[in-house]
C-alpha positions in Angstrom: 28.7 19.6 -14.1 25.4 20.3 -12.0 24.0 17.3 -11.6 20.7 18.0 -12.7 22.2 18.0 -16.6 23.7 14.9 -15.8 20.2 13.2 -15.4 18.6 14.9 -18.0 21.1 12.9 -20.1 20.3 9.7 -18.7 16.7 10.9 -19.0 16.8 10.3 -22.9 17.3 6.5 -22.6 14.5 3.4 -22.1 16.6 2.1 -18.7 15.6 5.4 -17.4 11.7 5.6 -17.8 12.0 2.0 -16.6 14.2 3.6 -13.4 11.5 6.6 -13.2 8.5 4.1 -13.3 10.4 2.3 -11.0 10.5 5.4 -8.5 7.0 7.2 -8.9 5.6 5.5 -6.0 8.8 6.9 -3.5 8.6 10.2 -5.1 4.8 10.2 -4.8 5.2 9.3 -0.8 7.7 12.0 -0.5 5.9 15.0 -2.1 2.7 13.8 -0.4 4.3 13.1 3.4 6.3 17.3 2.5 3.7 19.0 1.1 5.5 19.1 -2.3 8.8 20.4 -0.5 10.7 17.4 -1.2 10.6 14.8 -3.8 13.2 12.4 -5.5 13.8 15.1 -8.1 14.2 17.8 -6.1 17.7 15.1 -5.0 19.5 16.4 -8.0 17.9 19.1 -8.5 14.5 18.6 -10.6 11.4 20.9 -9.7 8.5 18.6 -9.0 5.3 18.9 -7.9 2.6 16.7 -7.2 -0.5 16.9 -8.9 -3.9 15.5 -7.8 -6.7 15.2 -10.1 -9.8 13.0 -10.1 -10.2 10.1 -11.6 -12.2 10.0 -14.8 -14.2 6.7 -13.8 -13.3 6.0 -10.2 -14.2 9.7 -9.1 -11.3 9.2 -6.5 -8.7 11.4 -6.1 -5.1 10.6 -8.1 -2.1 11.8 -7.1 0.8 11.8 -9.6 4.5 13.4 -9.4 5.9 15.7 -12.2 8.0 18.2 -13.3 7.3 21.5 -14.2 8.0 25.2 -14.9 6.6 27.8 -13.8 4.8 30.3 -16.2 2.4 32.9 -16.0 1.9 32.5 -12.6 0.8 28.8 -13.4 2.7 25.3 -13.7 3.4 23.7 -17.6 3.3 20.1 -17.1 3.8 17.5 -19.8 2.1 14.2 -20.1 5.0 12.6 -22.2 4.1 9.2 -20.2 7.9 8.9 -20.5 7.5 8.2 -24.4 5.1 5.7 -24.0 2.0 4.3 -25.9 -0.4 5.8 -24.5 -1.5 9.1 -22.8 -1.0 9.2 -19.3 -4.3 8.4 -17.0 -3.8 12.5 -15.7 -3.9 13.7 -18.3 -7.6 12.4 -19.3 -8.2 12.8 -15.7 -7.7 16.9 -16.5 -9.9 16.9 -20.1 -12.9 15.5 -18.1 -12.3 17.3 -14.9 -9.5 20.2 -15.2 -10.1 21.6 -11.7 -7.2 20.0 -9.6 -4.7 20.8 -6.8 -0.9 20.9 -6.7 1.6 20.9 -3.9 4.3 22.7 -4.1 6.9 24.2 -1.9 5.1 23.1 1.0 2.1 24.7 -0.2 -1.4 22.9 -1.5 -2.8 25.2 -4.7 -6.0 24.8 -6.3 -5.5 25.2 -10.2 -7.6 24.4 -13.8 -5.9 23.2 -15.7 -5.7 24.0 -19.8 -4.6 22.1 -22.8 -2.2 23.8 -24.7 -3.0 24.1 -28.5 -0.2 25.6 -30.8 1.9 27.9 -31.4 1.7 28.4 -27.3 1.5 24.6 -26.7 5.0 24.5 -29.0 6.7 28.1 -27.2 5.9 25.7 -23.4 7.3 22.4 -25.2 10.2 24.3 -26.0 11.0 26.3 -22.7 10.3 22.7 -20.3 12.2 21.1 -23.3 15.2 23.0 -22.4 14.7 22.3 -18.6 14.2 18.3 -19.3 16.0 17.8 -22.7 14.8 14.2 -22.4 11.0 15.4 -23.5 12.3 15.7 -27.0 13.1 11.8 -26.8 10.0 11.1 -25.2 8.5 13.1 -28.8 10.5 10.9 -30.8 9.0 7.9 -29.1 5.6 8.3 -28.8 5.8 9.9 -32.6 1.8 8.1 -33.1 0.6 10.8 -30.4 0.9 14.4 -29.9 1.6 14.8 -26.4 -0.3 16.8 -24.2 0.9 19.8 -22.5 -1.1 21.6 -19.8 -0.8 25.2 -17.9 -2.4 24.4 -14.5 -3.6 28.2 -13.3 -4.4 29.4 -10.0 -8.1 28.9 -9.5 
């Protein structure tokens, strides 16, 4: 079984948010020291990039690991905050400043990023759904809040 799908089943539980929490910072280091060549992720075969936005009220930059697929020559990103309460800081990071950068594959891209509304929010939840089957989970959890997805373009 590739080992990715194994993962993506442990994904779905509360131990493993905890576990990816747990992890940001190494993954973080990683992408950041490769250029967004090599994360924890890409270990068992997760594509990840790492995002940096600015920060809403500190105005400093904020780097933040996550998976992704690739569409329309831009990245679809989900701000599931692993099923949490609340919305992840990026993601309000984005709404007041969308222009960001990613690194990815050893290359740093300058993107803006846009909120997804449906039905193409709902055709991207489905197609990184299938990628990271955990999302749904994450859905189920965070049921108060619709959780926002974003298509980072080129700039």
């Amino acid at each position: 079984m590739e080992l990715r799908k194994v993962f993506a089943g442990l994904g779905r539980t509360k131990a493993f948010a905890v576990f990816g929490r747990a992890i940001m910072p190494a993954d973080r280091l990683l992408l950041r020291v490769s250029g967004g060549r090599v994360g924890v992720g890409a270990t068992v075969g997760l594509r990840t990039l790492l995002l940096t936005t600015i920060g809403r009220t500190s105005g400093e930059p904020r780097q933040v690991p996550l998976l992704y697929v690739e569409r329309s020559g831009g990245y679809v990103v989900i701000g599931s905050n692993w099923g949490g309460e609340n919305h992840p800081a990026w993601t309000a990071n984005l709404l007041a400043c969308p222009d960001a950068t990613v690194s990815v594959h050893g290359r740093t891209i300058p993107v803006r990023a846009r909120l997804l509304e449906d039905p193409e929010r709902k055709e991207m939840w489905d197609e990184v759904a299938s990628y990271w089957p955990a999302y749904d989970r994450y859905a189920e959890r965070a049921a108060h809040r619709e959780i926002r997805v974003f298509l980072l373009e080129k700039a």
